[in-house]
KEKEGU-559543 format. One line per 3 residues: for each residue x, y, z of C-alpha. Coordinates in Angstrom, 1 decimal. Each point is the difference from the previous one (the first is absolute). Layout:
N
X Y Z | ...
END
This chain:
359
0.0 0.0 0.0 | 1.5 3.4 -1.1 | 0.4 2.4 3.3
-2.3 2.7 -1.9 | -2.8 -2.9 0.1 | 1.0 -1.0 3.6
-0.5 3.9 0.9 | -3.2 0.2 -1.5 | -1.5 -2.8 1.9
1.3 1.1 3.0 | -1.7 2.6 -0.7 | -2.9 -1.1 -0.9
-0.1 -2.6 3.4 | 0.9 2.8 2.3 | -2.9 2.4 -1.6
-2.8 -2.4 -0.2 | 0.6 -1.0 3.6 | -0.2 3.7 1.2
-3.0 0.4 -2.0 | -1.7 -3.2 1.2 | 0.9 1.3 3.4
-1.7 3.0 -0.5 | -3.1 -2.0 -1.4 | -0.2 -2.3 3.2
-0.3 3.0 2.3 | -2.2 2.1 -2.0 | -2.6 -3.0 -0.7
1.4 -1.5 -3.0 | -1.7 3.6 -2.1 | 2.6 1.1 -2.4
-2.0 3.3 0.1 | 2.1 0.7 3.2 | 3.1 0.6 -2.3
-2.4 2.6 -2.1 | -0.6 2.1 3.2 | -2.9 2.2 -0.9
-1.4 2.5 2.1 | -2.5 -1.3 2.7 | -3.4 1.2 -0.7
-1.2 1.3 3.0 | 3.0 2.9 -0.4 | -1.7 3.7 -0.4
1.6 1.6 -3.6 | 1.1 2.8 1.9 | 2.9 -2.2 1.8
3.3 -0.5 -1.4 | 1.3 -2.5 2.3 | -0.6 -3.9 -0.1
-1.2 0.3 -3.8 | 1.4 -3.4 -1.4 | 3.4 0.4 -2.5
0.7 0.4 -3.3 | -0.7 -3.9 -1.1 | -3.7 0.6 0.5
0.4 2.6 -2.9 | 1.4 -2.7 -2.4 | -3.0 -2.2 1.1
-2.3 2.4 -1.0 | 1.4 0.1 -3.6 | 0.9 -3.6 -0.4
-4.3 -0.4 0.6 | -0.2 2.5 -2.8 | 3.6 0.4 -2.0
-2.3 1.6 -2.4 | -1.3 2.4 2.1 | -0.6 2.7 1.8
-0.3 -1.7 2.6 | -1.5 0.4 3.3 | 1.2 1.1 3.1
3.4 1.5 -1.5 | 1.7 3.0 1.7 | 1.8 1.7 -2.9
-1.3 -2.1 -3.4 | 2.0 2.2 -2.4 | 3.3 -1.5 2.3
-1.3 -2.9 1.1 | -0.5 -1.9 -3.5 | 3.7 0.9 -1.2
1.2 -2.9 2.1 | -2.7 -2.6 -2.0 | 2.2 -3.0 -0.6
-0.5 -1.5 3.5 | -3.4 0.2 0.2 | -0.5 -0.8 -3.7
2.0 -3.3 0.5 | -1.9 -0.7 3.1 | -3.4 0.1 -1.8
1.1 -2.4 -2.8 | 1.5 -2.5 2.3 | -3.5 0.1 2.3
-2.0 0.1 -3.7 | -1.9 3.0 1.0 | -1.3 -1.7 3.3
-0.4 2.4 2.9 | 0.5 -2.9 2.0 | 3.5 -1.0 -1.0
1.5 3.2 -0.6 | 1.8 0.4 3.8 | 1.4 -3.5 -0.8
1.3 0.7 -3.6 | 1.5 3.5 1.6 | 1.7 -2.3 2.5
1.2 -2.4 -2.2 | 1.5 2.3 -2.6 | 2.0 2.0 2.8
1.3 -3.8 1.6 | 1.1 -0.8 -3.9 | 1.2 3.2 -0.5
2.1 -0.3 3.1 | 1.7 -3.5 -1.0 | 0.5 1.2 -3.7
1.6 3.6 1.2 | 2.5 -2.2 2.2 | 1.0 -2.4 -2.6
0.9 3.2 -2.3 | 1.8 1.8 3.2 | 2.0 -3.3 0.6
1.1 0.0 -3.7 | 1.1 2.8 0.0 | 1.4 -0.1 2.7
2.2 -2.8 -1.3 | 1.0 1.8 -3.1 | 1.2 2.6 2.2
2.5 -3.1 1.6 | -2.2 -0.4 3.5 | -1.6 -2.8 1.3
-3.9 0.2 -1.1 | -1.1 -0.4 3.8 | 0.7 3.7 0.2
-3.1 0.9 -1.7 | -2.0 -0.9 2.9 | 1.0 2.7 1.8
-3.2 1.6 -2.0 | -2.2 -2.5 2.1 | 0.9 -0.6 2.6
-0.5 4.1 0.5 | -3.0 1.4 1.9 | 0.3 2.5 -2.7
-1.7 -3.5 -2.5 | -2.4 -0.9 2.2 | -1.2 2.7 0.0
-1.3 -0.2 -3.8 | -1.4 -3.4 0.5 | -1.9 0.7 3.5
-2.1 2.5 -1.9 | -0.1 -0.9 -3.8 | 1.8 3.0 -1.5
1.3 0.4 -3.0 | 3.7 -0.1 0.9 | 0.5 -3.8 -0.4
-0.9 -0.4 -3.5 | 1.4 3.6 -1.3 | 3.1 -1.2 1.7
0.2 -3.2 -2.0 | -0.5 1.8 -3.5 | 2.9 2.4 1.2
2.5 -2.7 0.9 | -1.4 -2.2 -3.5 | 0.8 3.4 -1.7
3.2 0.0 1.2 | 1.0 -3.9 -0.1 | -1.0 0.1 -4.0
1.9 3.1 -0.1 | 3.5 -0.9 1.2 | -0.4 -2.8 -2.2
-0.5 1.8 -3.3 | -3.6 -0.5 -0.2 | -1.2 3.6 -0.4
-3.5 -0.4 -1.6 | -0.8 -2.5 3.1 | 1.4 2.4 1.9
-2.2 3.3 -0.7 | -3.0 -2.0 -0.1 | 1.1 -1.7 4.1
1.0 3.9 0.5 | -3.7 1.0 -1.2 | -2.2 -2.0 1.5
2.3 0.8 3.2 | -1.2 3.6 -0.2 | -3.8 -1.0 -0.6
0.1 -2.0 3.6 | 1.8 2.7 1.2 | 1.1 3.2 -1.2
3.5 0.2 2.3 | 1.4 -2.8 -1.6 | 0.6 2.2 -3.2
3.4 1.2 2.4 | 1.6 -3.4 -1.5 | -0.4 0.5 -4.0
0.4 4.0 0.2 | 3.5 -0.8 2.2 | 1.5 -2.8 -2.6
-1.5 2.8 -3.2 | 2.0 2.3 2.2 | 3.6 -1.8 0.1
-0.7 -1.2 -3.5 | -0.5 3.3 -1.2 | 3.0 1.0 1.8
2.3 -2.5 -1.7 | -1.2 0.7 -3.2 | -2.9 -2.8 -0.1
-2.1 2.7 -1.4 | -2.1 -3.1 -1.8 | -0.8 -1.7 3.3
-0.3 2.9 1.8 | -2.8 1.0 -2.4 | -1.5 -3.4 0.4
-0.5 -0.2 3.2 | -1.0 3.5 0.8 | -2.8 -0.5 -3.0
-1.2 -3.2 1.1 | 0.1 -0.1 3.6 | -1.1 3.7 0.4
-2.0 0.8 -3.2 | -2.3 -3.2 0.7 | -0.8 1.4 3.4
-0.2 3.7 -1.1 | -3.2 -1.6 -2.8 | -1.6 -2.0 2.8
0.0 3.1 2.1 | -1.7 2.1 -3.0 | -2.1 -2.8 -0.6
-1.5 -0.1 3.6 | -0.3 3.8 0.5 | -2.3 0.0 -3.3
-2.1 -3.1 0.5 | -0.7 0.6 4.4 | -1.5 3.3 1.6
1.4 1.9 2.9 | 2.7 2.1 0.4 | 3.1 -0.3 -1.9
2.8 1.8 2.4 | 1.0 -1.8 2.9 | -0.5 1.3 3.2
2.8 2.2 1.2 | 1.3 -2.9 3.0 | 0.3 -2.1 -3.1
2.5 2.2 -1.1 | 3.7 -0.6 0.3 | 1.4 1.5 2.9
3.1 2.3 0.4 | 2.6 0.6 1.2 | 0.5 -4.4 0.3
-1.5 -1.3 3.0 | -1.7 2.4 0.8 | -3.2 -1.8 0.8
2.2 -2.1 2.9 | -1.4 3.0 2.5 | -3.4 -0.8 -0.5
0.4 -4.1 1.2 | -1.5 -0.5 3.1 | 0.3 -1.5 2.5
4.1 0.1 0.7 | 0.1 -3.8 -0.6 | -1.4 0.4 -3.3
3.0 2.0 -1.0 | 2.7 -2.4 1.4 | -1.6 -2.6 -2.0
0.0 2.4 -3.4 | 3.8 1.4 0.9 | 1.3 -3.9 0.9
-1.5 -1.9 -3.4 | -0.7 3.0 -2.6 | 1.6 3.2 0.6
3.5 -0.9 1.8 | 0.8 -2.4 -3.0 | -1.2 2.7 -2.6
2.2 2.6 1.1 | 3.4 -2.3 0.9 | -1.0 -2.3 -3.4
-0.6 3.3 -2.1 | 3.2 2.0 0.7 | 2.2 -3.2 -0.4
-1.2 -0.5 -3.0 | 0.3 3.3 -1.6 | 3.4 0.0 1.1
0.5 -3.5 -1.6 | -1.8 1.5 -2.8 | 2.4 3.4 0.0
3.2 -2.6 0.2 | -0.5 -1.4 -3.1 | 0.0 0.2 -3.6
-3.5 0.0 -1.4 | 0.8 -2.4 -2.4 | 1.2 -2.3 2.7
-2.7 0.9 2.6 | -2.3 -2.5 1.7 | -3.7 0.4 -0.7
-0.9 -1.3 3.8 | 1.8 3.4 1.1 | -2.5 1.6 -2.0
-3.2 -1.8 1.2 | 1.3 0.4 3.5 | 0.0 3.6 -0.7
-3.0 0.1 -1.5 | -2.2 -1.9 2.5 | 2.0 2.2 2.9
-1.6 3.2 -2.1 | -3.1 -1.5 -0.2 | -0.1 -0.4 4.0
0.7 3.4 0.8 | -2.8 1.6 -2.5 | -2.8 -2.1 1.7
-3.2 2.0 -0.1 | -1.5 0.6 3.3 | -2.6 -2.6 0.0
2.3 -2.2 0.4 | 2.1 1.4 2.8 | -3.2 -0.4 1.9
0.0 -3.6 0.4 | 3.3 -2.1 0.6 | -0.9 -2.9 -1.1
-0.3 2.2 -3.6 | 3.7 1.3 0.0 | 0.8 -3.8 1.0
-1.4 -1.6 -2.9 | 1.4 2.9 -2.5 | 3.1 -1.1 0.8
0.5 -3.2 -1.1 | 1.1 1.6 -3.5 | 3.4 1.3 2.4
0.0 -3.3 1.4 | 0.4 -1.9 -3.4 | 1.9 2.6 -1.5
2.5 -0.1 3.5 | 0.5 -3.6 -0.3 | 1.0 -0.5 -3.2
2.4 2.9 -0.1 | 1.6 -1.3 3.1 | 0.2 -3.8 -2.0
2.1 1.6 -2.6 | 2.0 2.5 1.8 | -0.4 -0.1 3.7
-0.3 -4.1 1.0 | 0.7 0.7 3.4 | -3.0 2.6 0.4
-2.4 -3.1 -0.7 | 0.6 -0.6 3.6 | -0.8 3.4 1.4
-3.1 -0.1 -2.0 | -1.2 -3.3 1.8 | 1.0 1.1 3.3
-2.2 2.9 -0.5 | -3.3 -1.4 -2.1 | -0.3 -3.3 1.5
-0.8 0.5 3.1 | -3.0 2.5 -1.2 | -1.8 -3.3 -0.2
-0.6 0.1 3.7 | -2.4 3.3 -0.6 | -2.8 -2.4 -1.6
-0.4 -1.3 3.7 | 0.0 3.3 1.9 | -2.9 0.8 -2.3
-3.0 -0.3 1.3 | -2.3 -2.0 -2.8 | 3.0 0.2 -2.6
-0.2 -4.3 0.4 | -2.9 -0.7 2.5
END
């Protein structure tokens, strides 16, 4: 058995036993993972509301839309690939839907560390490293509450796995479908178009900015003709500056210890050392996991304020850094891999501290 297989099943074991764990102590309901908001809450409160998965359960009953029940539609329905998946799997039965949702996220879970482990490998590490990913709080996360991470996460590593092997048609298409799950993926094509452009790769750089972006760019116009509502976001939707700003607004203190240890610490340590690495070398001879490190570390700082809100949000935003961190430390820094499980896995003690994260 290759060690990117063994990886994915591990994987794959280790996922379906936390989710089967959360199903025995929430009565076997896989709605438990959706987490809508409780019924008897007035509108006026803004606490206690349920989490983003119940917004991709509200589309996967009606991909096709609008549906009902959706904060911002207009927003909402550029992230369609999840819930479209999930609907097809459950053949359009209300019934099934919270089980397809779950299952796609558990596949897309084994199938994202496979990739990882590979290349990992081609990087000259041991594939085991890739677990790093999930055995992180950070990946539990996504799966405890069917977001739209886990699968948007596997396009971006297929996108990049068919990239480094010279498959750039599979490549754009992983890298767009990536950005239809979730639009913060997009950091991974628009980095590599970035270095490519910068050594000259002017062809590829072209490619994947047109394909990875541009397919996104006509979904979005696409969706803003077809569904009512407003178009603009709402201004704590908006990135924020100067980066991290929003890291005043976490409350209580341990909420910000949590989003300083696993998100914001790495960003700002992982960013700076790799611009430097970047600045050190040649572009010609420059590593492209530098650049998605970069990237991803950007990407953290701008969260909107929405996000700062909740924890658990800048959490799960990070697992781009995460994936980005490990295999920049494979190539170039080995003995970081270390450092990065001393830190992460431990975070899987968090799930039991929870109350109602498992039982």
């Amino acid at each position: 058995m290759s060690r990117p297989l063994w990886v994915g099943l591990t994987t794959l074991g280790l996922v379906s036993a936390f989710a089967v764990a959360v199903l025995a102590g929430h009565g076997w309901d896989p709605r438990a993972f959706v987490l809508e908001r409780p019924a008897d809450i007035p509108p006026e409160q803004t606490w206690g509301v349920g989490y983003d998965g119940q917004q991709s359960y509200a589309i996967a009953l009606d991909p096709f839309g609008p549906a009902q029940g959706l904060d911002y539609p207009a927003y909402r329905y550029l992230r369609i690939l999840y819930p479209l998946f999930a609907h097809i799997l459950a053949f359009g039965r209300a019934s099934l839907i919270p089980w397809s949702m779950l299952f796609i996220n558990v596949a897309a879970a084994a199938v994202s560390a496979g990739l990882l482990a590979s290349l990992c490998e081609r990087r000259g590490v041991h594939g085991a490293w890739a677990l790093i990913v999930f055995l992180s709080f950070n990946y539990l996360i996504v799966i405890r509450f069917d977001l739209t991470e886990p699968l948007a996460l596997a396009f971006a590593l297929a996108g990049l796995w068919a990239c480094e092997r010279g498959h750039l048609p599979l490549a754009g298409g992983a890298f767009a479908a990536g950005a239809l799950a979730r639009e913060v993926t997009l950091a991974f094509p628009l980095a590599l178009a970035l270095v490519s452009a910068l050594r000259g790769r002017w062809k590829k750089a072209l490619y994947l900015t047109a394909v990875s972006a541009g397919v996104y760019i006509v979904w979005v116009a696409v969706v803003w003709t077809r569904l009512p509502g407003p178009r603009l976001l709402p201004l704590d939707l908006a990135p924020t500056f100067p980066p991290f700003a929003g890291l005043t607004s976490l409350q209580p203190v341990q909420s910000r210890v949590l989003v300083l240890l696993w998100a914001i610490i790495p960003a700002v340590i992982g960013g700076v050392a790799a611009v430097w690495d970047i600045l050190h070398a040649p572009a010609s001879t420059g590593s492209e996991s530098a650049w998605l490190v970069a990237a991803n570390s950007g990407l953290m700082g701008i969260l909107p304020l929405a996000s700062w809100i909740d924890p658990l949000a800048v959490l799960r935003l990070g697992l781009g850094l995460l994936v980005a961190l490990i295999l920049w430390s494979a190539r170039f820094h080995p003995r970081a891999l270390r450092w990065e499980v001393a830190l992460w896995v431990p975070s899987l003690l968090m799930p039991l501290l929870i109350p109602g994260f498992i039982g």
